[in-house]
C-alpha positions as CSV (number, residue, x, y, z in Angstrom):
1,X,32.3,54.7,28.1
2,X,35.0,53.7,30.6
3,X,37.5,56.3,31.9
4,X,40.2,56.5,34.4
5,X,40.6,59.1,37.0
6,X,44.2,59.4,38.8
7,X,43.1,61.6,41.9
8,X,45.3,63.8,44.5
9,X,44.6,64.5,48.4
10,X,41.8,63.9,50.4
11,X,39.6,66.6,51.6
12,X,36.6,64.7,50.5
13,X,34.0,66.8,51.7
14,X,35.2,69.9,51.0
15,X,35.3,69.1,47.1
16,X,34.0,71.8,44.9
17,X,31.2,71.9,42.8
18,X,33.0,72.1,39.1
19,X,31.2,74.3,36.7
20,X,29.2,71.9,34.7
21,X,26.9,72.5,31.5
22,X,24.1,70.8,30.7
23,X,24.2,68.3,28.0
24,X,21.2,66.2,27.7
25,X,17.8,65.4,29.9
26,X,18.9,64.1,33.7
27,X,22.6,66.1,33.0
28,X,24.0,68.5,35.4
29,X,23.3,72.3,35.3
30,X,23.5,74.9,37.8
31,X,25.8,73.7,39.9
32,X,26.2,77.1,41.9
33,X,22.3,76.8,43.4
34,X,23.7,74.0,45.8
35,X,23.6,70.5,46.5
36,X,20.2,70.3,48.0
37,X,18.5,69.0,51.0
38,X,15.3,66.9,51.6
39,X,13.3,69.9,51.3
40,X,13.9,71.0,48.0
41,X,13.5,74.6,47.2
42,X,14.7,77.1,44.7
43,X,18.1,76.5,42.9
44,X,18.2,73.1,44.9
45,X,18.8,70.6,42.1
46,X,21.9,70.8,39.9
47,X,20.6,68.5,37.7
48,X,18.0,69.2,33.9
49,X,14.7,67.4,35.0
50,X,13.7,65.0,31.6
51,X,10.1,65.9,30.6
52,X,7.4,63.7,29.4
53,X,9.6,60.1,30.0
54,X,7.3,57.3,29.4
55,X,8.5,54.0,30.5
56,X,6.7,51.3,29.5
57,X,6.5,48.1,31.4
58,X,7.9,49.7,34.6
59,X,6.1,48.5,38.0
60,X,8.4,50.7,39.6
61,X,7.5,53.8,37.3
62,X,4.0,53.1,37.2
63,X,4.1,53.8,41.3
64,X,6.2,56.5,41.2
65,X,4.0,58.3,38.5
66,X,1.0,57.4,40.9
67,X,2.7,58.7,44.1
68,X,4.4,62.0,42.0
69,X,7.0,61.0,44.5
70,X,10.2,59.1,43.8
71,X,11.6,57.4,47.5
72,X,15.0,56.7,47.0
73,X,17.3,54.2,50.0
74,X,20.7,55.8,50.4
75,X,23.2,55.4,53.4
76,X,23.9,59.2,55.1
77,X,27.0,58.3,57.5
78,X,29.4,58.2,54.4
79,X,31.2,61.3,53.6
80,X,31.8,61.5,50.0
81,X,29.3,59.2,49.3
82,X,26.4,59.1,51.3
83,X,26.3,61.9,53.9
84,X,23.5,63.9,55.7
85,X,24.5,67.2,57.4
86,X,21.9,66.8,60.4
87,X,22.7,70.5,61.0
88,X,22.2,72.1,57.6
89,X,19.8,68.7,56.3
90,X,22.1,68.9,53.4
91,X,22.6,65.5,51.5
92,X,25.9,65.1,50.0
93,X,27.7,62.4,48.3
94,X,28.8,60.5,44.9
95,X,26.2,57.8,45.5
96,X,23.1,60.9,46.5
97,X,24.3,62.3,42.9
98,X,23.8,59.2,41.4
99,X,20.0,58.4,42.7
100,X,19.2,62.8,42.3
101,X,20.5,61.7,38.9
102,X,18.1,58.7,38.0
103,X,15.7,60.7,39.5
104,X,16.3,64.0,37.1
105,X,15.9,61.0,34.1
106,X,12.9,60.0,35.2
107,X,11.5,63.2,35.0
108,X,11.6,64.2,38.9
109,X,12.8,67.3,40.6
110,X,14.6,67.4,43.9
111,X,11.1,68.5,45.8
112,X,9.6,65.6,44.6
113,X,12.3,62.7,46.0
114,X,12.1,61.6,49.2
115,X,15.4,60.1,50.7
116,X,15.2,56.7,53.3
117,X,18.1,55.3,55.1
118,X,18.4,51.7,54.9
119,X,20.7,50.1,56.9
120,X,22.8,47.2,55.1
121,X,20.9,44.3,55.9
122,X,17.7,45.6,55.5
123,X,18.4,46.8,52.0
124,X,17.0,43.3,50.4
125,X,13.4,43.1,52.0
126,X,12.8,47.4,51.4
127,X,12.9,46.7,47.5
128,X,11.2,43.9,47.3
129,X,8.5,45.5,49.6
130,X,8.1,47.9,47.8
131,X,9.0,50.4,50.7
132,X,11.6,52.0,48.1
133,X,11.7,52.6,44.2
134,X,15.1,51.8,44.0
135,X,18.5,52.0,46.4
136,X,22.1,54.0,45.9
137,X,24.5,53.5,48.7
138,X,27.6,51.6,48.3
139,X,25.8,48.4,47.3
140,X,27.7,45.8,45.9
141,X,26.1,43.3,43.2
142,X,26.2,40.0,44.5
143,X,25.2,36.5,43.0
144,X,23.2,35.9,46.0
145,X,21.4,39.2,46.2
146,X,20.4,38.9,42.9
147,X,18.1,36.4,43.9
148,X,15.9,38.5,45.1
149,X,16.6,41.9,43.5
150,X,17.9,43.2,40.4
151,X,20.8,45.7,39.7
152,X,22.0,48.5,37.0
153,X,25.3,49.4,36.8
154,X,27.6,49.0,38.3
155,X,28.0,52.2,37.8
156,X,31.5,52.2,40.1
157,X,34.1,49.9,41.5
158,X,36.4,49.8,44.4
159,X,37.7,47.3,46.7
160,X,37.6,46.3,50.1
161,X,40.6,48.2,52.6
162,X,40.8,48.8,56.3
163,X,41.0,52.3,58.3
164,X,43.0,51.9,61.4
165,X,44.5,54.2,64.2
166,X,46.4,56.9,62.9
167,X,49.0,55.7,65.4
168,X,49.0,52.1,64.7
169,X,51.7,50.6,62.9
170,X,51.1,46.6,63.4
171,X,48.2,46.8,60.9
172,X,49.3,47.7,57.7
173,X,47.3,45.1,55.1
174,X,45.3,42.7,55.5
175,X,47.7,40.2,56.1
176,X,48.5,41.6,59.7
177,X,45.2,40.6,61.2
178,X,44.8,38.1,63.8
179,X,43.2,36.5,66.6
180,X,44.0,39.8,68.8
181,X,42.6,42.4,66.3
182,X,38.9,43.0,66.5
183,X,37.6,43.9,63.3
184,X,34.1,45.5,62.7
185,X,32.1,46.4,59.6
186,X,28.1,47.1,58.8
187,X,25.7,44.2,59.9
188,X,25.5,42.2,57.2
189,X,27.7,43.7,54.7
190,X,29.7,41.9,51.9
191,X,32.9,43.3,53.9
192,X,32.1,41.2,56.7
193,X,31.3,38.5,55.6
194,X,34.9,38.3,53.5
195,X,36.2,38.7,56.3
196,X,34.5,35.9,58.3
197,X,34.8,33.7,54.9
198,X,38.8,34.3,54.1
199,X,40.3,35.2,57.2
200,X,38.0,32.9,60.4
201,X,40.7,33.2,63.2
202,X,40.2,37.6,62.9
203,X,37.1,38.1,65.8
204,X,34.4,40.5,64.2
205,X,32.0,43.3,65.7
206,X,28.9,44.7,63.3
207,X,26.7,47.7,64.5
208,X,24.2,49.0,61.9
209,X,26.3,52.2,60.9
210,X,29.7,52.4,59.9
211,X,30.0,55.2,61.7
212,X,29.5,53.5,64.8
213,X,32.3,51.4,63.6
214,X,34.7,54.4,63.1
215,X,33.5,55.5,67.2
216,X,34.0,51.7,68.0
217,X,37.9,52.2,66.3
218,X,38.3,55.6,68.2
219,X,37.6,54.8,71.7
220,X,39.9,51.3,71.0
221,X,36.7,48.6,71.3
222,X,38.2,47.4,67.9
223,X,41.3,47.8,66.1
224,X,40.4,48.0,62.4
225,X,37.3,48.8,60.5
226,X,36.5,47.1,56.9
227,X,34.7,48.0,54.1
228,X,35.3,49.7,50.9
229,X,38.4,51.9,50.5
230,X,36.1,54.8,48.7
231,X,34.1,54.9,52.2
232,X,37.8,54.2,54.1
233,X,38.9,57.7,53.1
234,X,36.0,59.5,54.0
235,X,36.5,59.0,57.3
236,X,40.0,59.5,57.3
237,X,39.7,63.0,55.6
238,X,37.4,63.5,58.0
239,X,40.0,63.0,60.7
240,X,43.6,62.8,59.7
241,X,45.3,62.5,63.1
242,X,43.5,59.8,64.1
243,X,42.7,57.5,61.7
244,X,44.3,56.4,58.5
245,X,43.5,53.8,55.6
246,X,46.2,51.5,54.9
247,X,47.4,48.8,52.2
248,X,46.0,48.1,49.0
249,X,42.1,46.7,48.4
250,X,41.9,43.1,48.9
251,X,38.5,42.3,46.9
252,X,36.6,43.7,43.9
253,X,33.5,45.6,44.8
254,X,31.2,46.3,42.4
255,X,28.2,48.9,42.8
256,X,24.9,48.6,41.8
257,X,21.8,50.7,41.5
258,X,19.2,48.1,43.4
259,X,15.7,47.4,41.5
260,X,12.6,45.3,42.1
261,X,14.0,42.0,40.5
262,X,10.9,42.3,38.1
263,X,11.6,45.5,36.5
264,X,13.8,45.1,33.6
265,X,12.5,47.8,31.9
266,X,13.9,50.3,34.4
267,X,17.0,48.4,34.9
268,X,17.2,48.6,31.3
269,X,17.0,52.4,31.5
270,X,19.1,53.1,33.8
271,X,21.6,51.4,32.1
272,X,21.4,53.4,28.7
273,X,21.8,56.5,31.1
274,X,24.7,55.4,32.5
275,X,26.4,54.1,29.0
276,X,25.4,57.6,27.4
277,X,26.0,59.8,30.5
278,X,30.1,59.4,30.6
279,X,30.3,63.5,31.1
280,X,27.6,63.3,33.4
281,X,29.3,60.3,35.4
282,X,32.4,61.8,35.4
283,X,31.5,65.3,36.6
284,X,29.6,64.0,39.8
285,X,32.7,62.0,40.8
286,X,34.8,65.1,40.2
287,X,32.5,67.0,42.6
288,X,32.2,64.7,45.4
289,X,35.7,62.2,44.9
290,X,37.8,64.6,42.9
291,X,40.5,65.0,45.5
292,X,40.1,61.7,47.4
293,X,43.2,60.6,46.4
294,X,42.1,57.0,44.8
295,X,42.2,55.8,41.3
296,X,38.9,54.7,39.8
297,X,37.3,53.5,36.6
298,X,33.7,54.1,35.1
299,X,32.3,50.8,34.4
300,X,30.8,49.8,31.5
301,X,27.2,48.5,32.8
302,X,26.5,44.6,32.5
C-alpha cells in the first residue's frame, strides 16, 4: 500500500503518541503506556506481541528462538528516528518503531529486545557476524552492500540535504559548495561518499556520529553537514536558531531493514508485514515524523 503524507512544522521530538487500535499481530496498541526503554517493564510496548510464529528456514529466527532474545542495531543520535534519551534511557524514533515492530511480529516483547548501536561503517560486518539479528537505522539499500547482506523494505525514502548555520546565507543547495566549504557526514555513509563521487573539489570531515557532525557545524570546524533530509530536520527542530536545512534533496535514499544475506525466509516476512501493515506504517510515522514538516511516501517493498 503506498501513501502520501503532506506534513506541517517541525517539533520532531515532541510528536504525540496518536491513539492507535490494534489491528492485527505485531500492530500498535496502547499507545498511552509509553514508548519504552531498554529495560522494558509494565505498559512499555505499544505494540500486540504475535504468538506462536513459526518461521521456517530462518537462521536468523532459529537463534533468536534459542537466545529468547531478539538484538536489534539501531543509530540513537537521530531525533525522530533513532534517538536514546541517556537521562530517561528512553528510545525514541521512526526507525526504533520499526525494529519494536518486527520484533512484536516475531513474537517478542519489549523486555526481551536488546538494542546495539552500530556506527555506519560497521553496520556490514555486525550482520554478517552474526553480532545482530537484523539492523533499523537510516540504512540505505545499496547494490554494493547487498553483496554481503540482504535487505526488506524499503520500508521509507528520502533524499540526501544539508543542515547549515542558521545564519548562513552562501549555502543554500547543493550547488553552493566549494573548495572553501568543509563538509562532514558519518564515516562511511552513502552521503559521503556522493559527495566525494559528484562534487571532488568540496573537502570532507567524517566522525563516527552525526552528532558529532552537528557539534563540528556549531563550533564552525565545518560549514555544512550531509545526510538524509529526514535526519536534517531533527537536528534543526532540535535547535532552530542555530541551524537550518536548506534546498531540496539531491539523491534518492532508500531504507532498508538489514538481514543475514542468507535468510530469505525472514526477509520474506518482513516484507509481507510491511505490504499488509499500511495502518500500522502509517501510525508510527505519524507519531515520531507527523509534524516534521516533509513529504514522504510508504514504499511498496521490492
Amino acid at each position: 500500500m503506498r501513501r502520501t503524507r503532506t506534513l506541517a512544522g517541525l517539533g520532531i521530538a515532541a510528536a504525540a503518541l496518536l491513539a492507535l487500535t490494534a489491528c492485527n499481530s505485531g500492530s500498535p496498541s496502547n499507545p498511552g503506556g509509553g514508548t519504552g526503554g531498554d529495560e522494558g517493564g509494565e505498559d512499555s510496548t505499544w505494540f500486540e506481541v504475535a504468538t506462536d510464529v513459526d518461521l521456517e528456514g530462518s537462521p536468523t529466527f532459529d537463534a533468536i528462538k534459542e537466545r529468547d532474545k531478539v538484538v536489534i542495531g539501531v543509530k540513537e543520535d537521530q531525533p525522530g528516528l533513532g534517538y536514546l534519551d541517556v537521562t530517561t534511557n528512553e528510545r525514541t524514533g521512526f526507525d526504533v518503531d520499526i525494529a519494536r515492530w518486527i520484533a512484536a511480529s516475531l513474537g517478542y516483547d519489549e523486555d526481551k529486545i536488546e538494542f546495539k548501536p552500530i556506527a555506519s561503517a560497521n553496520r556490514e560486518q555486525a550482520i554478517t557476524n552474526g553480532d545482530i539479528d537484523y539492523y533499523v537505522g537510516t540504512y540505505s539499500i545499496t547494490d554494493k552492500r547487498k553483496e554481503q547482506i540482504a535487505f526488506a523494505g524499503p520500508y521509507f525514502i528520502t533524499g540526501q540535504g544539508l543542515l547549515v548555520a542558521a545564519d548562513n546565507d552562501d549555502i543554500k543547495s547543493e550547488a553552493d559548495l566549494n573548495a572553501d566549504t568543509t563538509v562532514c557526514s558519518a564515516t562511511g555513509s552513502t552521503p559521503i561518499q556522493n559527495i566525494r563521487t559528484n562534487y571532488p573539489e568540496v573537502p570532507t570531515k567524517e566522525f563516527d556520529l552525526y552528532s558529532a557532525c552537528v557539534e563540528a557545524l556549531l563550533s564552525g570546524e565545518v560549514q555544512a553537514v550531509t545526510t538524509d533530509q529526514a535526519i536534517l530536520i531533527g537536528y534543526a527542530a532540535q535547535d532552530p536558531d542555530n541551524l537550518k536545512v536548506v534546498g531540496e534533496p539531491f539523491t534518492e535514499e532508500r531504507y532498508g531493514v538489514g538481514l543475514a544475506k542468507d535468510d530469505a525466509a525472514l526477509q520474506e516476512f518482513i516484507n509481507t508485514m510491511f505490504t499488509d501493515g499500511g495502518d500500522i506504517w502509517q501510525a508510527i510515522f505519524d507519531k515520531n515524523l507527523g509534524s516534521s514538516g516533509i513529504e514522504v511516501t510508504q514504499p511498496a517493498v521490492d
